[in-house]
VEXSE-108352 format. One record per residue (C-alpha): residue in three letters; x, y, z; residue number from 1. Coordinates in steps of 0.02 Angstrom, whole numbers, padded with zeros to 5 digits. Example, Ala and Ser with C-alpha at 12.3 -4.5 7.8 and 13.67 -1.06 7.14 Angstrom:
2
SITE  residu       u       v       w  num
SITE     Ala   00615  -00225   00390    1
SITE     Ser   00684  -00053   00357    2
END
This chain:
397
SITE  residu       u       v       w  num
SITE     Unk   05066  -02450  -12371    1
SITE     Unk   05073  -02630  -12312    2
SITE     Unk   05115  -02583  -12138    3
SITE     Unk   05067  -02709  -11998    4
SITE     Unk   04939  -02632  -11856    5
SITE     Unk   04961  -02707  -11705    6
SITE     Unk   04845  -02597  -11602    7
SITE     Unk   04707  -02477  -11637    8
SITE     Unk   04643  -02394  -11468    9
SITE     Unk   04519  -02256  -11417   10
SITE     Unk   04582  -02152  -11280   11
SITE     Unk   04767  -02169  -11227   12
SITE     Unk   04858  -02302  -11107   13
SITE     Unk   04843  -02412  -11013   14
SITE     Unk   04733  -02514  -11102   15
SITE     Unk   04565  -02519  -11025   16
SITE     Unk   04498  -02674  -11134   17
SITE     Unk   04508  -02752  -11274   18
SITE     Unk   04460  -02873  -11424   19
SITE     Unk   04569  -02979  -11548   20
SITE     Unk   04500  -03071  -11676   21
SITE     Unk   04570  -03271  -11679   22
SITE     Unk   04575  -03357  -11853   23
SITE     Unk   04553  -03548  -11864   24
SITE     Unk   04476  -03712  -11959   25
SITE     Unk   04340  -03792  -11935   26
SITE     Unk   04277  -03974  -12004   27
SITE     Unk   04100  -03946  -12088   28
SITE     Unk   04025  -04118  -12144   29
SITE     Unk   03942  -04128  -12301   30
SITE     Unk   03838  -04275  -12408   31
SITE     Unk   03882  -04308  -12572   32
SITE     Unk   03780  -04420  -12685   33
SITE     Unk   03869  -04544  -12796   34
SITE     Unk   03795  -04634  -12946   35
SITE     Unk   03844  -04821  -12971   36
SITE     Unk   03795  -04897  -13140   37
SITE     Unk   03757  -05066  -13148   38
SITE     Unk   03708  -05169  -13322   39
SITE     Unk   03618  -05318  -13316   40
SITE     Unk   03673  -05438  -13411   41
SITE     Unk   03543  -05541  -13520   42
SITE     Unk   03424  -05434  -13587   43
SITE     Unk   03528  -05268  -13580   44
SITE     Unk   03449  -05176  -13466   45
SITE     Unk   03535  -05057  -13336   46
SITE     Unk   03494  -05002  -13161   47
SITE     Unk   03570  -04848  -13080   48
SITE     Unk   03597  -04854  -12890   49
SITE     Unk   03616  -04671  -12784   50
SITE     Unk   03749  -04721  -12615   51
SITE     Unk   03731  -04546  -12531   52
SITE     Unk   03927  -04511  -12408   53
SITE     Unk   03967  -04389  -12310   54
SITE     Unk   04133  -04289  -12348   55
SITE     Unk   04233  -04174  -12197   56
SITE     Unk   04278  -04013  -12274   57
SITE     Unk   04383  -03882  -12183   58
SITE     Unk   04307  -03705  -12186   59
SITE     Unk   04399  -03552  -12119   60
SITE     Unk   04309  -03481  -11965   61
SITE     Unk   04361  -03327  -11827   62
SITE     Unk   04309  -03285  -11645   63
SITE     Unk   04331  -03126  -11551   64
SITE     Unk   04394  -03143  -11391   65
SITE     Unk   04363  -03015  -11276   66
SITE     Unk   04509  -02966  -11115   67
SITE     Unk   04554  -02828  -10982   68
SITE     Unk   04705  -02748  -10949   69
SITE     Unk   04833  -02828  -11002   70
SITE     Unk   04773  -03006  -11004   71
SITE     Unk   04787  -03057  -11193   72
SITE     Unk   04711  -03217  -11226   73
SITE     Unk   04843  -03343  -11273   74
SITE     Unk   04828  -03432  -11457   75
SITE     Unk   04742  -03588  -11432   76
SITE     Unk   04787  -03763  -11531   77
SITE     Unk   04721  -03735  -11703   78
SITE     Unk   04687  -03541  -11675   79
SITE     Unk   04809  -03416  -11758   80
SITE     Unk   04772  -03231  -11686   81
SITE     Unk   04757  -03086  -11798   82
SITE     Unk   04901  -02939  -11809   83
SITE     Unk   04781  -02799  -11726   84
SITE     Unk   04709  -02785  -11545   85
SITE     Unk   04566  -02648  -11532   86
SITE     Unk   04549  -02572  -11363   87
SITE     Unk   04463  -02453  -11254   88
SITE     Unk   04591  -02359  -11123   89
SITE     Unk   04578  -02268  -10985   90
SITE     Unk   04642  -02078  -11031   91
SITE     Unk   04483  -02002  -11141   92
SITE     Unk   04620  -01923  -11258   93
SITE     Unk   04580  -01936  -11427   94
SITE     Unk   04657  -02110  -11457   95
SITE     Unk   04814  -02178  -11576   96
SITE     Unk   04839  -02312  -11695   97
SITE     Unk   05015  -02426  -11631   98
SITE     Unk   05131  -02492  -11804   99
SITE     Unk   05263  -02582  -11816  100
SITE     Unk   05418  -02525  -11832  101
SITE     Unk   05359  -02341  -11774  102
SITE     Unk   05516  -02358  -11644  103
SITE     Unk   05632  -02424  -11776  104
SITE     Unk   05609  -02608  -11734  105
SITE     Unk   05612  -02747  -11877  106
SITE     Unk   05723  -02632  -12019  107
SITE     Unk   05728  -02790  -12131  108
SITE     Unk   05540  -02849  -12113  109
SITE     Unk   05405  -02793  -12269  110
SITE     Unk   05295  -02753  -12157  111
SITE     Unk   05393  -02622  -12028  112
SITE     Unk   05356  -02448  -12029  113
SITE     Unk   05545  -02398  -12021  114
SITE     Unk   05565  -02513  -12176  115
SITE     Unk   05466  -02407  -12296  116
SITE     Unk   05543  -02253  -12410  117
SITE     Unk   05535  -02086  -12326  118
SITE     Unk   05388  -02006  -12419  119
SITE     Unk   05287  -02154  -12378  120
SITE     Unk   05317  -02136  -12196  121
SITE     Unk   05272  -01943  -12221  122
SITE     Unk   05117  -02016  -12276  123
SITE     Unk   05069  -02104  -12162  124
SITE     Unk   05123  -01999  -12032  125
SITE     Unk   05012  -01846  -12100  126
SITE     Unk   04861  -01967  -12151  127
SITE     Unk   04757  -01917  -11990  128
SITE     Unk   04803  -01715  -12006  129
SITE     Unk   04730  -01752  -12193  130
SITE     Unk   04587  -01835  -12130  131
SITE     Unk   04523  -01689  -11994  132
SITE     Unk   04530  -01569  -12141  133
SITE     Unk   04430  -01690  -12266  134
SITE     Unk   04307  -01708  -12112  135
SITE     Unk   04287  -01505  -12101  136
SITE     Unk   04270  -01496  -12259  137
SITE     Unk   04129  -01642  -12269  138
SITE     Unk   04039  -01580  -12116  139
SITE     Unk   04033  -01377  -12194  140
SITE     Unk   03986  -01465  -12337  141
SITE     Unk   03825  -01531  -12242  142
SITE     Unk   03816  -01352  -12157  143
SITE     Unk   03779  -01272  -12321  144
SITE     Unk   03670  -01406  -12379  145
SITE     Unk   03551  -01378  -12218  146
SITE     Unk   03582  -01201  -12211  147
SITE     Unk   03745  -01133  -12091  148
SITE     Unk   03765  -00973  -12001  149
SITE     Unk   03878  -00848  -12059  150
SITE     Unk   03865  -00661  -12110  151
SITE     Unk   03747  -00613  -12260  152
SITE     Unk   03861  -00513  -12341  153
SITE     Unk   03991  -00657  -12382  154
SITE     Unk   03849  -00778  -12474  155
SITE     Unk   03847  -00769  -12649  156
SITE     Unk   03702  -00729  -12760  157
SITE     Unk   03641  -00913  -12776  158
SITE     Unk   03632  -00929  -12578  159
SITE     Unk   03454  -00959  -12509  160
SITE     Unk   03473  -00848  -12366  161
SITE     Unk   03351  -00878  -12207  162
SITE     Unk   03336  -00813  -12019  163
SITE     Unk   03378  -00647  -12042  164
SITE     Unk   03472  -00573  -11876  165
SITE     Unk   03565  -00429  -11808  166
SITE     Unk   03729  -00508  -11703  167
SITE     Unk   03853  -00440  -11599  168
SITE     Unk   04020  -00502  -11642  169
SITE     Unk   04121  -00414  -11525  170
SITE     Unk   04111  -00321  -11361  171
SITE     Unk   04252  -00193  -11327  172
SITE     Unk   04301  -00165  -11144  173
SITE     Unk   04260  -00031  -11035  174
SITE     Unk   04118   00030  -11145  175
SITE     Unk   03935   00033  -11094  176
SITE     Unk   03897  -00135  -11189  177
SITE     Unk   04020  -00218  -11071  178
SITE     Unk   03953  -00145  -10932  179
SITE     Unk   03784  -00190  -10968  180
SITE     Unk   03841  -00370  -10961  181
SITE     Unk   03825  -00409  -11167  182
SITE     Unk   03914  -00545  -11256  183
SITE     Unk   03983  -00579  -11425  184
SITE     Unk   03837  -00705  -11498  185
SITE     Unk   03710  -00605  -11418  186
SITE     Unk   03593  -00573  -11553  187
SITE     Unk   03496  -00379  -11563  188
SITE     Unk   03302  -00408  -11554  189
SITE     Unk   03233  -00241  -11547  190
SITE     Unk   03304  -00077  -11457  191
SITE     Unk   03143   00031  -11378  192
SITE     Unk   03008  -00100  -11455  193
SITE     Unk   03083  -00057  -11631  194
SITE     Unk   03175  -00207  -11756  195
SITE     Unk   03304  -00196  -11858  196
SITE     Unk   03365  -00304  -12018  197
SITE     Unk   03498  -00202  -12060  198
SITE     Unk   03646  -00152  -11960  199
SITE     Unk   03672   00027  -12041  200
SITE     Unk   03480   00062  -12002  201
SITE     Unk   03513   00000  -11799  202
SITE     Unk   03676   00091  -11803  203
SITE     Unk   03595   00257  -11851  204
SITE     Unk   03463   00235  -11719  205
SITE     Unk   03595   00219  -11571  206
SITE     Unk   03706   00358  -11665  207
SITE     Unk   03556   00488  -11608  208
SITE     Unk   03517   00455  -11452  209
SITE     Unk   03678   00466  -11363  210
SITE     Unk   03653   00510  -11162  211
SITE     Unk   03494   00427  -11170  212
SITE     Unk   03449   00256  -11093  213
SITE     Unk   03385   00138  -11215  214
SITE     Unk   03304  -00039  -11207  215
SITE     Unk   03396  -00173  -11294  216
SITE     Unk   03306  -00349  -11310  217
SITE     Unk   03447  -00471  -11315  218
SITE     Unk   03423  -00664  -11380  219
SITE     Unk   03558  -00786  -11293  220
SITE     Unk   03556  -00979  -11271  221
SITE     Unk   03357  -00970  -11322  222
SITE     Unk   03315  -00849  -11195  223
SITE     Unk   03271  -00681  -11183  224
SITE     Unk   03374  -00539  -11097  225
SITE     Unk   03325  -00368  -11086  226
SITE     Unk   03471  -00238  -11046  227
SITE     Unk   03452  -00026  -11006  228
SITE     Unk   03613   00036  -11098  229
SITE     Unk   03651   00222  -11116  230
SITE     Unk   03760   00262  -11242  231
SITE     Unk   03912   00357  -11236  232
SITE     Unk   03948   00516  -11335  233
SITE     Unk   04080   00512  -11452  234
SITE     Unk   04099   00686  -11548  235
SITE     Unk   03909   00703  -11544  236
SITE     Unk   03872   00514  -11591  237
SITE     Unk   03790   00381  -11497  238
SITE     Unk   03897   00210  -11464  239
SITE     Unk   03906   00090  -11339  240
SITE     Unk   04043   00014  -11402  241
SITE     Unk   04013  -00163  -11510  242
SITE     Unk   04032  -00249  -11680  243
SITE     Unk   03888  -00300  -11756  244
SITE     Unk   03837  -00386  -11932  245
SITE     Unk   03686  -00445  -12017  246
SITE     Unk   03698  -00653  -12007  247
SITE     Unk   03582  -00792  -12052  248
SITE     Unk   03559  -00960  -12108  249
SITE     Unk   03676  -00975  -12268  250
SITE     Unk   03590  -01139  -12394  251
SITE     Unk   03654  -01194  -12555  252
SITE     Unk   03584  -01314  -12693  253
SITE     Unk   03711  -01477  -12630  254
SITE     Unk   03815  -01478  -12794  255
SITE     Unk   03874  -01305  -12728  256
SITE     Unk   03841  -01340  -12544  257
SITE     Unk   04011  -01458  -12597  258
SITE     Unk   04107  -01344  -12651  259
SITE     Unk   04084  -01211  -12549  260
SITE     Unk   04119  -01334  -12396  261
SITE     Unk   04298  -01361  -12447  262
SITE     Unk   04308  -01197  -12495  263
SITE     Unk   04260  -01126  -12318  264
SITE     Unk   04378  -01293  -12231  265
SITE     Unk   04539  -01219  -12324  266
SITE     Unk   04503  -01014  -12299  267
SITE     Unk   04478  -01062  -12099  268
SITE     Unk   04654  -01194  -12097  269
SITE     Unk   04749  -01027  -12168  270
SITE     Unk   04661  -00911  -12046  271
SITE     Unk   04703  -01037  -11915  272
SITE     Unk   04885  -01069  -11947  273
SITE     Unk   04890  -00865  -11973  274
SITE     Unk   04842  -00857  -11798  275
SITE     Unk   04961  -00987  -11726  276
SITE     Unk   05103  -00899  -11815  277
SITE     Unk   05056  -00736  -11729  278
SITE     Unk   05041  -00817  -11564  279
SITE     Unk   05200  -00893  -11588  280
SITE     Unk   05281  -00747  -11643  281
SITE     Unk   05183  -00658  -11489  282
SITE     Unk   05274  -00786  -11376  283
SITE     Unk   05464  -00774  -11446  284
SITE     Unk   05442  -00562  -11451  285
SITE     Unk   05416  -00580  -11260  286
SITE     Unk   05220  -00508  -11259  287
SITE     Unk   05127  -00640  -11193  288
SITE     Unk   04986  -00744  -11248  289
SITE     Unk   04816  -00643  -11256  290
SITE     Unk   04703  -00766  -11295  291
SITE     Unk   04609  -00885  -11189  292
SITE     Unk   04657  -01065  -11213  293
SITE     Unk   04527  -01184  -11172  294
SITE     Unk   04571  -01383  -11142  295
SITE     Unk   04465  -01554  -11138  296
SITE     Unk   04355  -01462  -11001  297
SITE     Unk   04327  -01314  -11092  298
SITE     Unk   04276  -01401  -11256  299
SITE     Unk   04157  -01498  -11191  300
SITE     Unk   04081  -01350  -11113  301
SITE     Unk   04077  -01274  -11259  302
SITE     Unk   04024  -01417  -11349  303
SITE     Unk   03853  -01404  -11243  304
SITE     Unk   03814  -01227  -11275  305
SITE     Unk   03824  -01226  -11459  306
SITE     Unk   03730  -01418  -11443  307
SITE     Unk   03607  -01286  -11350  308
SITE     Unk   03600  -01165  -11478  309
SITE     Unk   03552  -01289  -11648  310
SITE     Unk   03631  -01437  -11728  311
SITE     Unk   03692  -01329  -11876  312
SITE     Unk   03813  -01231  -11737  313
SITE     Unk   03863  -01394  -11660  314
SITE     Unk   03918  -01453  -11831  315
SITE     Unk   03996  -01282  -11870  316
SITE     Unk   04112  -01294  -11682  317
SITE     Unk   04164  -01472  -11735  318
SITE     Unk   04212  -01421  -11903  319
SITE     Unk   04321  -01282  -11835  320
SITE     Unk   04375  -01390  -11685  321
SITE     Unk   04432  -01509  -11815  322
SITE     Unk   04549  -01409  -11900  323
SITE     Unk   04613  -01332  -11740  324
SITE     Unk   04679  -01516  -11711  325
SITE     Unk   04739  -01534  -11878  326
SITE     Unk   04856  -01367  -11854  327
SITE     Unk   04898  -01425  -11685  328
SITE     Unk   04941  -01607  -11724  329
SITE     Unk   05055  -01538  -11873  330
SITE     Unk   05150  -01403  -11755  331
SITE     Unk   05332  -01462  -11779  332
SITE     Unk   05343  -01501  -11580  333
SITE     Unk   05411  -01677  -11522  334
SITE     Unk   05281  -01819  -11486  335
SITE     Unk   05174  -01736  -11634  336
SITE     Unk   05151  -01765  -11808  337
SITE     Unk   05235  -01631  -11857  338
SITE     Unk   05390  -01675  -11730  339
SITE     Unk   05417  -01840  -11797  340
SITE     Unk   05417  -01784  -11980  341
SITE     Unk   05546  -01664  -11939  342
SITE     Unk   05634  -01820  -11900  343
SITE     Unk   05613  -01892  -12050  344
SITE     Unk   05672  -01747  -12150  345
SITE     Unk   05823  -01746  -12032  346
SITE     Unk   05868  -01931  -12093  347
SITE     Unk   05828  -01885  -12259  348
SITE     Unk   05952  -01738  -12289  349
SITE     Unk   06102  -01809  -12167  350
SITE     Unk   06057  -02016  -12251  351
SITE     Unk   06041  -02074  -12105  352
SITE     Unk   05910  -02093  -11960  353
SITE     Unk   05920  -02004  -11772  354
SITE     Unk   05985  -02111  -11653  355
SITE     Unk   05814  -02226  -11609  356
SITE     Unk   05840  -02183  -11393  357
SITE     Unk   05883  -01998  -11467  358
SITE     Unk   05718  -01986  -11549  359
SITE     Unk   05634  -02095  -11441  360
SITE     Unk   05686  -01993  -11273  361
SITE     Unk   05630  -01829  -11336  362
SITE     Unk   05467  -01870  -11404  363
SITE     Unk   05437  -01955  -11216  364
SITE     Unk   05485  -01783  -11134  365
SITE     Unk   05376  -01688  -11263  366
SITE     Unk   05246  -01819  -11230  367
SITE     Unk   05248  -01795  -11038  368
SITE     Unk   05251  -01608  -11069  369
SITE     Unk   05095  -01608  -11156  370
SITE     Unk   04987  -01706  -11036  371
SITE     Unk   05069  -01573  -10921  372
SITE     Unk   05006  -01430  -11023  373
SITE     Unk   04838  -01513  -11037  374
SITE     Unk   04829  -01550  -10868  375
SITE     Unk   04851  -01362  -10808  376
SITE     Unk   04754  -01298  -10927  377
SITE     Unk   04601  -01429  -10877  378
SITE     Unk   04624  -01351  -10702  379
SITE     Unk   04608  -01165  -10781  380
SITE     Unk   04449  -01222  -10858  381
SITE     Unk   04375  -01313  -10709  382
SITE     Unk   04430  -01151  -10593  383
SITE     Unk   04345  -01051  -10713  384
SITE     Unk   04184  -01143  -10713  385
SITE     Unk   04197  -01154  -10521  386
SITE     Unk   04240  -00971  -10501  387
SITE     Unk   04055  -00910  -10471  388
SITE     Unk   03990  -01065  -10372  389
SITE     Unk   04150  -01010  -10266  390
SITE     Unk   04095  -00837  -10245  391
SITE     Unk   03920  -00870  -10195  392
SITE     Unk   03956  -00990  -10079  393
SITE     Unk   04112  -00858  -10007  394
SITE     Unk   03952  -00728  -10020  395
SITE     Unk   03832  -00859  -09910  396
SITE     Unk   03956  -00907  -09769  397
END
């Protein structure tokens, strides 16, 4: 859009390090042959003389220059530094890309953010939202190529379907299942010595046997787990109360795989936003929020086990973490990318923009209040990975 960067940082300030790139001349010398003619002058002949000189030509050359902190290398004599310092900085946040003119500085300049028509500035503005869906969408793409998880009974008839499994997707409380200590992932590898490929076949085994102990071998995180349930009786049925479905490795031809990539990215952003809308609405109606919310701590941890569990779930977890932060970064809350376009659309109804320390004050309070936010909940998640080392040593001494 013809925008000027001035900085383009990983992580969040201050600025750990950085580089800037310095633009200059320099003289290269060159030889350059000449041809004299000279004609005799009696009997015609001619004699050609080579006189070989050397010629300065200026060439246009750059250096990096590397700095901490704040310590910007000043332009030296001849040296012209380029519009955008790249930088390393000391809060591991995600990172942020500094414009000018994003806090209404230089109105008459070509190159100023604030300068540029409104629906540019939208554009801009939503440009990184847009990119974490392409990026889903990209990275299911590969999924399906390789062959990604999901249940059976969703792939189509061209899927190439491999690693057949029984999983639990959900363990209700206060059942038998819970008791036993099983988790949602937990994948069913034989109940009493005997497999299963289908879930109807398992679910009419357990249906019989109710008041009677059975033997479930349980795969999690590449080990084995072997768990006596006994299920309860429920009008002369058998349950020990989970969900289960048939998954396995989901592979398409890659002219498909493409398709049905950015077909799976846009069904999960409307399930997502679906589910931030009933939060929301959970919040305002005064019951609470249910769910578990999990910050930098928690993601990482997460990160691991599914990096534990194959590459094809790793890429699955970033894909869905990606459009989590695509939802989140478009939420209509100050500091955000969906805050500051509601500023925008504010100065495009009423003609005019927000007052700049207006604007400016609230998206510092909404900024402060989401490092708060993020700070409590990194304390959740480190309290809840603690919690058991806490407990055993409580139990020891």
């Amino acid at each position: 859009m013809g925008v000027k960067v001035e900085e383009f940082g990983f992580g969040l300030p201050p600025r750990l390090c950085g580089w800037r790139c310095y633009q200059g001349q320099k003289k290269q010398i060159i030889e350059q042959e000449e041809e004299i003619e000279v004609r005799e002058n009696s009997e015609g002949a001619t004699t050609v003389h080579e006189e070989i000189t050397e010629v300065g030509i200026l060439k246009p050359v750059k250096k990096w220059k590397f700095f901490w902190g704040e310590n910007i290398p000043a332009e030296e004599e001849g040296w012209v530094a380029t519009e955008t310092i790249y930088s390393a900085n000391w809060l591991p946040l995600g990172g942020f890309c500094k414009i000018k003119g994003e806090n209404g500085e230089g109105e008459t300049d070509a190159d100023s953010f604030v300068s540029k028509a409104i629906w540019k500035r939208i554009s801009m503005i939503s440009a990184g939202v847009i990119m974490n869906v392409i990026l889903a969408a990209v990275l299911f793409s590969i999924g399906y190529m390789v062959g990604l998880p999901q249940s059976v009974e969703d792939a189509s008839n061209k899927a190439i379907v491999t690693d057949k499994k029984i999983q639990i997707i959900q363990v209700l409380p206060d059942t038998p299942a819970a008791s036993a200590g099983l988790k949602a992932g937990d994948i069913i590898g034989s109940i009493d010595g005997q497999k299963f490929t289908r879930d109807a076949d398992l679910q009419n085994y357990v249906n019989t046997r109710a008041g009677l102990e059975l033997n479930y071998q349980i795969f999690r995180d590449n080990g084995t787990l072997d768990f006596k349930i006994k299920p309860a009786n429920n009008n002369g049925k058998g349950e020990i109360g989970i969900a289960i479905i048939n998954t396995g490795l989901v592979r398409y031809p890659w002219y498909l795989a493409i398709w049905k990539g950015s077909e799976t990215a846009i069904v999960l952003l409307w399930m997502i936003v679906t589910a931030f809308y009933e939060l929301i609405k959970s919040l305002f109606s005064g019951h609470g929020v249910s769910a578990d919310v999990a910050g930098p701590v928690g993601i990482a941890t997460m990160t691991g086990q599914y990096a534990r569990m194959g590459f094809v779930y790793l890429l699955q977890f970033v894909g869905l973490l990606s459009l989590n932060l695509a939802v989140i970064n478009f939420l209509p809350l100050p500091a955000l990318d969906g805050g500051r376009i509601i500023f925008l659309l504010i100065e495009k109804i009423k003609g005019s923009p927000v007052k700049r320390e207006v604007e400016g004050a609230i998206h510092n309070i909404g900024f402060i209040a989401l490092i708060l936010l993020i700070l409590v909940i990194t304390v959740k998640d480190v309290s809840r990975l603690t919690g058991p080392l806490v407990a055993l040593w409580q139990r020891i001494f």
